[in-house]
Steps between C-alpha positions, in 0.01 A plus 500: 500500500256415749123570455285707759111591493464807624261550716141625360340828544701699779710255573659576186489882575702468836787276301512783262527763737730298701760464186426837343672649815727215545641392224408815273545762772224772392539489117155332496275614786171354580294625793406323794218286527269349760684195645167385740379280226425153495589485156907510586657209462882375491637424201517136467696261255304443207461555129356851411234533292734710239794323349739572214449761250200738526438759185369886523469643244583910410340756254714852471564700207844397392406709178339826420364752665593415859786281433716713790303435788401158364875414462632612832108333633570155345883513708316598784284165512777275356677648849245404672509158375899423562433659855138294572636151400842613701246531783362189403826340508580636865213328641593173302145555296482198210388738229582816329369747321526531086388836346391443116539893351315639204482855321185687456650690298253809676252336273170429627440248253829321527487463844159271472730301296749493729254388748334236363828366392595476848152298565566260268797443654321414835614850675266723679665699687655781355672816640395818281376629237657803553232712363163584542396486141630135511329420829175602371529328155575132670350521843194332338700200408707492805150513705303232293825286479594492870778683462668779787735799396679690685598842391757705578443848301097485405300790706247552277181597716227294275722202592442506887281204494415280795532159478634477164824272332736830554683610831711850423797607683472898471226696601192593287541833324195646692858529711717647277274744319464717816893471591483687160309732535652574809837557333372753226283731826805458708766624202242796381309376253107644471453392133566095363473410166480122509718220240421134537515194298159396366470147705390374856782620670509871361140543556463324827820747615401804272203485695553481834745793480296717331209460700758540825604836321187634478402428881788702586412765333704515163346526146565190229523561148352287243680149522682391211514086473721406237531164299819308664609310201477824286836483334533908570339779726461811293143519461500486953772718572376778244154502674665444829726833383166699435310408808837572743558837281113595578554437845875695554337768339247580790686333787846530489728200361600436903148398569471261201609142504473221306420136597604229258418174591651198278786269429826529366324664164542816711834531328381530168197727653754755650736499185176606370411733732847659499389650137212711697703814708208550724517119618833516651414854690297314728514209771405156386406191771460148439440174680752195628468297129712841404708517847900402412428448100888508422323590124430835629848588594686275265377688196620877463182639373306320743798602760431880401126499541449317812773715678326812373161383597654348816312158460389412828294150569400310842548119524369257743743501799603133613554544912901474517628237669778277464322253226489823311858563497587143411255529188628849432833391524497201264323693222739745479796230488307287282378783257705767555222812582247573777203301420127566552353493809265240355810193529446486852185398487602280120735313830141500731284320258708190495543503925162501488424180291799358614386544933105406382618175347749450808207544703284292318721255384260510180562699143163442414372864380166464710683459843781714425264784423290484804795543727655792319300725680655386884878401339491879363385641859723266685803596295794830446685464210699790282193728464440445858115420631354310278143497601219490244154656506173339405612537154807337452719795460741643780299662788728781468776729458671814507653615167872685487553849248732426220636746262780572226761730600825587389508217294380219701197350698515668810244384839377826636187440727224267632154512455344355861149381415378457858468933505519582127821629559864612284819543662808616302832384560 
């Protein structure tokens, strides 16, 4: 196979866009750039400055807590790897991509091992962690190490940091706390009683919907932030049972909800709720780490509950388009169920590293992390627009209303965050 340099800067942008429609058709859209540029140049026989094997590396929870979305996640990237290097391979490219994986295990403190494994091995770019309680605990090393992540689930608010090691690929939940809120006022609900997991992510989200709540006019009961790793939930769900009671009492169970925001513990959490009468007689909410959990429905106490309760969650909406439905459609040959929204952008991550090194022709993390920023805003993939704010994290989104009914995860609405706005199917 023949070696080509492709052109640097926008040079390389206009090949792209030129194959992505022509050889690709429009499963991998990238917008169009200015071409008045004396920076475009043809490509020209030559060696590139990339050649053979070059290693990512991958940190997802392939255990515990989150090991759902960070198994359907992790086949979302390796897709993205098998489709990059077949892009590679179209325009005769003389190096591929290699994706090293490791588990997290949703551990904090395993994934800083995980990490710094992947350092000593000479890797510094890495797509994920997947959580913001991981972010936090090794963004220090990734920042003093010149390191760059890329995240596809993490939307903690206390992580939107300028300038830092970590690029996100969702929204910050000052986002999705007010698509909340805006769920409970639009189905009825005057009085929340808020649930969250006691770590970055629950707060920074427990927080901003709460606070949106308020502002709207609706009255919060006293939060109750419960230990994640507890190994049961009575001592939560019986205060949780006395506040909600308190609050049916004087309001009317159809103006009470609940708004549990966690992991895939919420399975154990409603199989303890379900021994409370009064928490089942009212409507209970939660966020898109909850949205499709096949625990929910899979197990029949958990079944009962969250049809009685009619669980209903919001989740970052990727624009549809028809890198989507490719994505979508592998996951669910590959895996066998609808996955989370959060795979398309699992598939982003690596066309992002993959078009800043093309562009580049460099893997060095320095130079790959200063042209994130234009790649991203230059580039559609399967959550659409990929454009970042000053922060790192995606400039923004709309978020789509989820719920259980009659047995299954059912779509059945949009939040439109340009007017604060919920439309029903």
């Amino acid at each position: 196979m023949s070696s080509k340099k492709i052109g640097i800067g926008i040079a390389v942008i206009l090949i792209i866009i030129g194959i992505a429609y022509g050889v690709l058709g429009t499963d991998t859209e990238v917008l169009e750039v200015d071409k008045s540029t004396d920076n475009v140049e043809s490509p020209i026989e030559e060696t590139s400055g990339l050649s053979g094997e070059v290693t990512i590396g991958l940190i997802l929870p392939l255990t515990g807590d989150l090991a759902t979305h960070g198994i359907e996640n992790h086949e979302g990237s390796k897709f993205g790897v098998s489709e990059f290097n077949k892009y590679l391979q179209e325009i005769e490219a003389p190096w591929h991509l290699k994706m090293v994986s490791e588990d997290s295990a949703t551990n904090p403190v395993i994934a800083l091992e995980k990490l710094t494994a992947l350092n000593a091995k000479g890797i510094g770019i890495v797509v994920g962690p997947e959580t913001s309680s991981n972010i936090r605990n090794i963004k220090g090393y990734s920042d003093s190490n010149n390191m760059m992540l890329i995240s596809c689930c993490s939307s903690a608010p206390a992580l939107a940091i300028p300038n830092d090691s970590v690029f996100r690929l969702v929204p910050d939940d000052s986002n999705q706390g007010p698509a909340i809120a805006k769920l409970m006022q639009h189905e009825g609900i005057e009085v929340l009683v808020p649930v969250w997991r006691g770590d970055t992510w629950g707060d920074g989200l427990g927080e901003a919907a709460t606070n949106s709540f308020v502002e709207r006019g609706g009255i919060v009961g006293e939060k109750i932030r419960y230990n994640p790793e507890s190994p049961e939930f009575s001592a939560s769900t019986s205060l949780l049972s006395e506040q909600v009671q308190g609050y049916v009492d004087e309001y009317g169970a159809d103006k009470v909800g609940v708004m549990f925001l966690g992991f895939a513990e919420i399975l154990q959490f409603t199989q303890s709720a379900s021994e409370h009468d009064v928490l089942d007689d009212v409507r209970w909410f939660g966020p898109g780490a909850n949205t499709k959990e096949h625990k929910l429905i899979d197990d029949p106490i958990g079944f009962e509950f969250s049809t009685n309760v009619q669980f209903t969650t919001v989740q970052f909406a990727p624009a549809e388009n028809p890198t989507y439905d490719k994505v979508q459609d592998h996951l669910i040959e590959t895996l066998g169920t609808d996955p989370n929204t959060f795979v398309h952008s699992s598939y982003d991550a690596v066309w992002l590293i993959g078009l800043a090194m093309l562009e580049t022709q460099s893997s060095d993390v320095s130079v790959i992390k200063a042209v994130i920023p234009e790649i991203a805003e230059n580039y559609r993939g399967a959550i659409g627009p990929t454009k970042l704010n000053e922060a790192g994290d995606l400039d923004q989104a709309d978020y789509k209303v989820w719920g259980i009914r009659g047995g299954e995860w059912i779509e059945l609405g949009k939040y439109t965050m340009i007017d604060d706005s919920i439309t029903m199917n």
